[in-house]
C-alpha positions as CSV (number, residue, x, y, z in Angstrom):
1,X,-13.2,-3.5,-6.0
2,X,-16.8,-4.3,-6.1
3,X,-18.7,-5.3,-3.4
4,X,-20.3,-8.1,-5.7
5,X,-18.2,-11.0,-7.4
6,X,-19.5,-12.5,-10.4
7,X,-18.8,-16.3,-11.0
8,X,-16.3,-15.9,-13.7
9,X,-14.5,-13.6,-10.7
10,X,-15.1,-15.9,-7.8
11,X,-13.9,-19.2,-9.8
12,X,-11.0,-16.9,-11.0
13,X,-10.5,-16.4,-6.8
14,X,-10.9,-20.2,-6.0
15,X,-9.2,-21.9,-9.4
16,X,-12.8,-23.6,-10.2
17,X,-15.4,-23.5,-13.4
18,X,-18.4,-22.0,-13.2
19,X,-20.4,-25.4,-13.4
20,X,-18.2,-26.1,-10.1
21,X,-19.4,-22.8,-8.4
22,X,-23.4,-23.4,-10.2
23,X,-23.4,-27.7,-8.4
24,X,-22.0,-25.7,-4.7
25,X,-25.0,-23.1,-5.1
26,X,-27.4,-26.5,-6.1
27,X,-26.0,-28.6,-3.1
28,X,-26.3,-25.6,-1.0
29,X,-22.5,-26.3,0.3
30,X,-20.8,-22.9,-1.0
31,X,-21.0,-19.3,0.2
32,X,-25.0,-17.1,0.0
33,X,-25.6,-15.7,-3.5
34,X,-27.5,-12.9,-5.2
35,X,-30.2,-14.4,-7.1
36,X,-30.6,-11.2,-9.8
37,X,-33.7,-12.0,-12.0
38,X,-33.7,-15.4,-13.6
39,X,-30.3,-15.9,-14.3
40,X,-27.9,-13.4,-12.9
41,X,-25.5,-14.2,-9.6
42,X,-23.9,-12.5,-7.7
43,X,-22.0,-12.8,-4.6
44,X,-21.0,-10.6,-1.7
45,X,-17.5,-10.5,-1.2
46,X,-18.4,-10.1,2.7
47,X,-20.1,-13.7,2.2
48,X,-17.2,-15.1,0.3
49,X,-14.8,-13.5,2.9
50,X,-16.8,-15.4,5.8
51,X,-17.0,-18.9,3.4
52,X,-13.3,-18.3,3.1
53,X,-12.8,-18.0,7.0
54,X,-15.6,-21.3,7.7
55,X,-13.2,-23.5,5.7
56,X,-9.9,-22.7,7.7
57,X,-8.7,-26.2,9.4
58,X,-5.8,-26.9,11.2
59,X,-5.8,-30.7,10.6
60,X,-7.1,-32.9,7.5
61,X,-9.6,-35.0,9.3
62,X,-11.6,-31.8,10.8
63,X,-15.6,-32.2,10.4
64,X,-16.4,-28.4,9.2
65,X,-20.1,-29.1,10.7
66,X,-18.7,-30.4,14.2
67,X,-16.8,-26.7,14.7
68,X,-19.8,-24.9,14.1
């Protein structure tokens, strides 16, 4: 595998559309990117990987930004 994910392979990953991964990168709420030019992103899949591993919660009503 690559060590870069495109979108199309990271929504594959995560079940979500591309406009769903482009409005996390614009809220600034999803994993870092690779900014590539003017158009092209990328993502590590070390970053994804640690994203992944942020989001873990052992009960519904867990404040991701208190744990941190």
């Amino acid at each position: 595998m690559s060590d870069l994910l495109t979108p199309d392979q990271l929504g594959e990953r995560w079940g979500k559309s591309r406009q769903a991964l482009a409005n996390m990168r614009f809220r600034g709420d999803g994993p870092a990117f690779v900014k590539i030019g003017a158009r092209t992103v990328m993502y590590r899949v070390e970053d994804v990987l640690a994203y992944e591993t942020a989001q873990i919660r052992h009960r519904t009503d867990e404040d991701p930004k208190a744990a941190a």
